[in-house]
C-alpha positions in Angstrom: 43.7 -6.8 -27.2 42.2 -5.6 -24.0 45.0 -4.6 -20.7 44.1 -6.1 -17.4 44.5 -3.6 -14.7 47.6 -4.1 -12.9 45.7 -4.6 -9.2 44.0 -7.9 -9.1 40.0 -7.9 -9.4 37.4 -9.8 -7.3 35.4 -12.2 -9.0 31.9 -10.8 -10.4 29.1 -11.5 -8.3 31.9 -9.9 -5.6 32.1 -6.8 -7.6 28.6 -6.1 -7.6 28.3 -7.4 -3.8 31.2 -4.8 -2.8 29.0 -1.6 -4.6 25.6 -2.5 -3.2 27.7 -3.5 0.2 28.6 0.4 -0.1 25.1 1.7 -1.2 26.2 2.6 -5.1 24.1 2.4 -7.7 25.3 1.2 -11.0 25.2 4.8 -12.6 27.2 6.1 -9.5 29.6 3.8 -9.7 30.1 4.2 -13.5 30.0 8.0 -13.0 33.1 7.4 -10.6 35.1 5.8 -13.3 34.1 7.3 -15.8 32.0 4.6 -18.3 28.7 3.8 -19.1 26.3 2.0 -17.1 25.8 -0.9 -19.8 30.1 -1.6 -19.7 30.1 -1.5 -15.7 26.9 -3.7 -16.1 29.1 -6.2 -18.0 31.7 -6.4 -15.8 29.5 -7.3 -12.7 28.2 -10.4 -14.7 31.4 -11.2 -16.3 30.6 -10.4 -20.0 33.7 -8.4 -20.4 37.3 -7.3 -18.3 37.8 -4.3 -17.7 41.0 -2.9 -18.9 43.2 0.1 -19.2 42.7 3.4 -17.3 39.6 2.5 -16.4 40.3 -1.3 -15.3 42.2 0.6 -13.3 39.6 2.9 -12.0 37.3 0.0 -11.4 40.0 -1.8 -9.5 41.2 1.5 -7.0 37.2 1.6 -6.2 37.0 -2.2 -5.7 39.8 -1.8 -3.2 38.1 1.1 -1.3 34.9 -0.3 -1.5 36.5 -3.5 -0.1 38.5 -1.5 2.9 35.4 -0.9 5.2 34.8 -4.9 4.8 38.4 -5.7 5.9 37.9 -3.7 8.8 35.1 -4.8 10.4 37.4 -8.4 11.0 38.9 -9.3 13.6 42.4 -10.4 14.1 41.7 -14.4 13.7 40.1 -13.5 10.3 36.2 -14.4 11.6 33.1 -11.2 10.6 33.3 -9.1 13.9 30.0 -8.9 15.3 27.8 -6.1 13.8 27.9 -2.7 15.5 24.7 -1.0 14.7 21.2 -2.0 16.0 18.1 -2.7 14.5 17.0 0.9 15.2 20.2 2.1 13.6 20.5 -0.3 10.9 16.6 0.9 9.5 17.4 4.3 9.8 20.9 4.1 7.6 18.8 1.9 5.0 15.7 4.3 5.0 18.6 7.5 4.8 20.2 6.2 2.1 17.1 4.6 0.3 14.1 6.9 0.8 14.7 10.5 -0.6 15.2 8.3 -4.0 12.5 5.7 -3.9 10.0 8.7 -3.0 11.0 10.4 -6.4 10.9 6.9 -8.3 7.5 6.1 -7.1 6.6 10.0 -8.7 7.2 8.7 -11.5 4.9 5.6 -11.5 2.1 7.8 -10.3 2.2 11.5 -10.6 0.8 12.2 -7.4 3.5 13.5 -4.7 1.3 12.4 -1.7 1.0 9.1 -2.8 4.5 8.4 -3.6 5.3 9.7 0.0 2.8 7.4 1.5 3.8 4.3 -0.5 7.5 4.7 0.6 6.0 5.7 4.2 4.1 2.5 3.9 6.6 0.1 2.7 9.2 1.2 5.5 6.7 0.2 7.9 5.9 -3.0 6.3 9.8 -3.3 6.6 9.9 -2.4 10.2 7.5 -5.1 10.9 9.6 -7.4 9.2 12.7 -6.3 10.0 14.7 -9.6 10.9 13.7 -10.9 7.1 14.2 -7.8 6.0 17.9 -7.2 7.4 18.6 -11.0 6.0 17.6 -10.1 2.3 20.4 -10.2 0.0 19.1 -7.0 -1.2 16.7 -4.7 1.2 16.5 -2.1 -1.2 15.1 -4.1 -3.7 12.6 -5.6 -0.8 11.4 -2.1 0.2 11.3 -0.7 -3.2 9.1 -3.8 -4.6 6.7 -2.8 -1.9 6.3 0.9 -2.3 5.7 0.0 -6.1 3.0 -2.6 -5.2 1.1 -0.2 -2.9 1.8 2.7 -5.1 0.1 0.6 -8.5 -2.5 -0.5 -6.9 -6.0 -0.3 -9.0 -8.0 0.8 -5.1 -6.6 4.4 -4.8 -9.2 5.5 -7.3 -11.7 5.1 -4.8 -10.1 7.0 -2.4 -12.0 10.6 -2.0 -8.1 12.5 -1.4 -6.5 10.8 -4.4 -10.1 11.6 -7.1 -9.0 15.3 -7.8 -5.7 15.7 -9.9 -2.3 17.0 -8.8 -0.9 20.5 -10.6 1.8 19.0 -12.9 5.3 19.8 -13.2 5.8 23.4 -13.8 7.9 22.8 -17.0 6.8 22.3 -20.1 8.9 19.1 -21.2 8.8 17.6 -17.8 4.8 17.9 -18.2 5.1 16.1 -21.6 7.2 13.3 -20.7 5.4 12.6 -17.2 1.9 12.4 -19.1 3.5 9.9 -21.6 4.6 8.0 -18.9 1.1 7.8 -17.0 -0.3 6.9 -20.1 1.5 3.2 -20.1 0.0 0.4 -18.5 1.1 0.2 -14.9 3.1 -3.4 -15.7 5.4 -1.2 -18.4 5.9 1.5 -16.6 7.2 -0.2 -13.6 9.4 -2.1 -16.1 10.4 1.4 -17.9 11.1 3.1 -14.4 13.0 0.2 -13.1 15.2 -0.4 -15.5 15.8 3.6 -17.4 15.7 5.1 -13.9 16.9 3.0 -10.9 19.5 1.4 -13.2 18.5 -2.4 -13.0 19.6 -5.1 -16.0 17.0 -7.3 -17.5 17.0 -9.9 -15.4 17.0 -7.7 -12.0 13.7 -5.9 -13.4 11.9 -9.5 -14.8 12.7 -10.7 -11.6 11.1 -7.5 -9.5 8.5 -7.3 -11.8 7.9 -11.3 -11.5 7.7 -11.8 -15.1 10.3 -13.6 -17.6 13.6 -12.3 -19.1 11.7 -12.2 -22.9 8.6 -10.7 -21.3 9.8 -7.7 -19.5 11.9 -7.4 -22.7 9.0 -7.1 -24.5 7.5 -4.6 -22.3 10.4 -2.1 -22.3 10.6 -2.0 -26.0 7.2 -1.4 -26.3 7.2 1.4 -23.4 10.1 3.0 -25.0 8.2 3.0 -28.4 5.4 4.9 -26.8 6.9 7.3 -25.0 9.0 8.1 -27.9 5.9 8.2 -30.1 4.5 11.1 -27.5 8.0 12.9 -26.8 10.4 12.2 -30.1 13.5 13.2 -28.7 13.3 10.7 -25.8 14.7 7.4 -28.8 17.6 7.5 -27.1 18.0 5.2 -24.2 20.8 7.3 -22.4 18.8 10.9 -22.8 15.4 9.1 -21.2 17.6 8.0 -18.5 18.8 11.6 -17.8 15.3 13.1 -18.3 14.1 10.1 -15.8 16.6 11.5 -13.1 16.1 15.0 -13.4 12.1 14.8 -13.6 12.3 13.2 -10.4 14.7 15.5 -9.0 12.6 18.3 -9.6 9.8 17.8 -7.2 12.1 18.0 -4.4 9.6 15.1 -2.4 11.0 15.2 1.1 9.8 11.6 3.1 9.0 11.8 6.9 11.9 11.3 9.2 12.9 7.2 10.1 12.1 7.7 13.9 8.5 8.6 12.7 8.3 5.9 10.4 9.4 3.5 12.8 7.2 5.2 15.3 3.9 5.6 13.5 3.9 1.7 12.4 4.5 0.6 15.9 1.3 3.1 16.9 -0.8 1.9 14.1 0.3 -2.0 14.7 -1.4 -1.8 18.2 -4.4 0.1 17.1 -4.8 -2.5 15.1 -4.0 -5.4 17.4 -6.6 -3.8 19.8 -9.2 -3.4 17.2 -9.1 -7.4 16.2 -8.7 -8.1 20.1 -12.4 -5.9 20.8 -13.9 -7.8 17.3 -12.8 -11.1 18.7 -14.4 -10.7 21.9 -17.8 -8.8 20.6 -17.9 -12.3 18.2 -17.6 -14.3 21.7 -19.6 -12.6 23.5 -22.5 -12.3 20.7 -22.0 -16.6 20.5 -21.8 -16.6 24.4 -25.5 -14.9 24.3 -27.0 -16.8 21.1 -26.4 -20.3 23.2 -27.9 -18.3 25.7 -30.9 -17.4 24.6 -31.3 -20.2 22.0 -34.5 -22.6 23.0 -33.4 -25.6 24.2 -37.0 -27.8 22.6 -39.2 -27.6 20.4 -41.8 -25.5 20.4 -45.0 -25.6 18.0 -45.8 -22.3 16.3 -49.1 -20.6 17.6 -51.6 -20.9 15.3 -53.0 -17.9 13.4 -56.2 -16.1 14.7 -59.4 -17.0 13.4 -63.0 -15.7 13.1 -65.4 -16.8 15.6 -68.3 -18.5 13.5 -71.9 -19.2 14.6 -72.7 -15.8 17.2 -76.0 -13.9 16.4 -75.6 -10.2 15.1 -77.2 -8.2 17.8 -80.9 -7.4 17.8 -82.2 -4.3 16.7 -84.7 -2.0 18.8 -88.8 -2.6 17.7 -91.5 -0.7 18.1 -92.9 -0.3 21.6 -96.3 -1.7 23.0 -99.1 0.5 24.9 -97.6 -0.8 28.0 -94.3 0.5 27.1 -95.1 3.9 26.2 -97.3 4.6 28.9 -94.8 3.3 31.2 -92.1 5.7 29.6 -94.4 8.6 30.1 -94.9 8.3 32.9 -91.2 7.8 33.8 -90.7 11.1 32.0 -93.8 12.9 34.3 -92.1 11.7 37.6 -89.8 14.2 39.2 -86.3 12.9 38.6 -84.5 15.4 40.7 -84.3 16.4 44.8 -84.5 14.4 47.6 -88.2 13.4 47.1 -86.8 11.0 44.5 -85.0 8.8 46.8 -88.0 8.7 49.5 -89.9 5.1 49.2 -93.2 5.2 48.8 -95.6 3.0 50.9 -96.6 -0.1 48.6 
């Protein structure tokens, strides 16, 4: 028979609201008590209750997990007003979620510039957001869902800076396990990453990946079968988990600063504000001259040209009569130079 811990527990769905509350993953937090990710797992949905030494574990990290929360009340019991700003409350989510996504989105591509311009590029979708963003139950999720949608998407091969391969990872078994990973289809690696290497349950990655519980089931037994298939020793769940984390370690991927981020999206948002402002008035302007110079009746088409029928070819030169050649020798026997030829002569 199981022992409860001697300090009360919150319910489950406050369990798991307390560690994301204090930015833990599920592997942290188990690390910290020292059990597997699949029991604390259990205990955040209520499948199980946590007992003896580490019940009690998991009850001393509820309680300081739950401290920070009691102090930000006020005497009369009501939430006290938030303290950080919209500036500072991006920049502690992009601190704390950033460095990792950038190394989880390696994973799903193999290309270290792409991964840091996904995460780059969800943030800023997320800046631009940010009041649905800072509602979300679960912001990390939100961000994360993005950087994998821009990161999977089919249009990169076009791209001329993302045609000519990346040098792999230096290591040998690293090497071996990222190529069996790029050989999945996009849909179960996603599935694969999500759920071996961030730490989600089943229903968490079916939801992220907006497929069904059975489905994305489906899809990471059948990714786990394949990589296994190309790297044998990777059967076991909990060693592809490890060799997840540390393969992403490795690359060291450093993401540009928040204030850049935050920055670079407000830039590019009124780049491109200007741009549709310019294409919106070249498309009134080229209306504005169209009506302008648009004919206001009807006007017949002229008429193609025609040959004129019915003139006479032009006569050709005859013979001349007696007359004519005398007359022309004579014309050739007059002086036709000097000022005699322009004296008249008496008729």
């Amino acid at each position: 028979m199981t022992e409860s811990p001697a300090s009360p527990l919150p319910p489950p769905k406050e369990r798991r609201r307390l560690r994301e509350a204090a930015a833990l993953t599920q592997a942290q937090a188990a690390e910290r008590i020292g059990v597997g990710r699949a029991t604390l797992r259990a205990w955040e949905r209520g499948r199980s209750t946590p007992g003896g030494r580490e019940g009690e574990a998991y009850a001393r990290l509820l309680a300081a997990l739950a401290e920070p929360a009691a102090g930000r009340r006020d005497a009369d019991g009501a939430a006290a007003p938030p303290a950080l700003t919209p500036d500072q409350a991006f920049d502690a989510l992009y601190a704390f979620c950033a460095p990792a996504l950038v190394r989880q989105t390696y994973l799903l591509t193999g290309r270290r510039e792409l991964a840091r311009e996904a995460v780059e590029h969800a943030f800023q979708v997320a800046w631009q957001r940010w009041p649905e963003v800072a509602q979300d139950r679960d912001p990390a999720g939100w961000v994360r869902a993005m950087a994998y949608e821009w990161a999977l998407s089919p249009w990169h091969r076009f791209r001329p800076r993302h045609r000519s391969p990346e040098p792999p990872p230096a290591d040998p078994a690293d090497r071996a396990l990222l190529n069996a990973l790029l050989e999945l289809p996009p849909s179960y690696r996603r599935t694969l990453v999500l759920y071996d290497g961030v730490g989600l349950d089943l229903p968490e990655t079916a939801a992220e990946t907006e497929a069904s519980t059975p489905a994305a089931a489906g899809r990471l037994t059948r990714a786990r079968e394949a990589v296994a298939a190309r790297v044998p020793h990777m059967a076991d769940p909990a060693e592809l988990h490890r060799r997840l984390v540390e393969l992403a370690s490795t690359e060291r991927l450093q993401p540009p600063g928040p204030t850049t981020v935050r920055t670079t999206g407000e830039r590019r948002n009124v780049f491109w504000t200007r741009a549709a402002i310019a294409f919106t008035v070249a498309i009134i302007g080229s209306t504005a001259l169209t009506l302008r110079t648009a004919p206001t009746h009807y006007e017949p088409p002229i008429a193609p040209a025609q040959a004129v029928q019915g003139v006479p070819p032009p006569a050709a030169m005859g013979p001349l009569s007696r007359e004519e050649q005398a007359l022309r020798d004579k014309l050739r026997r007059s002086q036709t130079s000097g000022p005699q030829r322009l004296t008249p002569l008496a008729g």
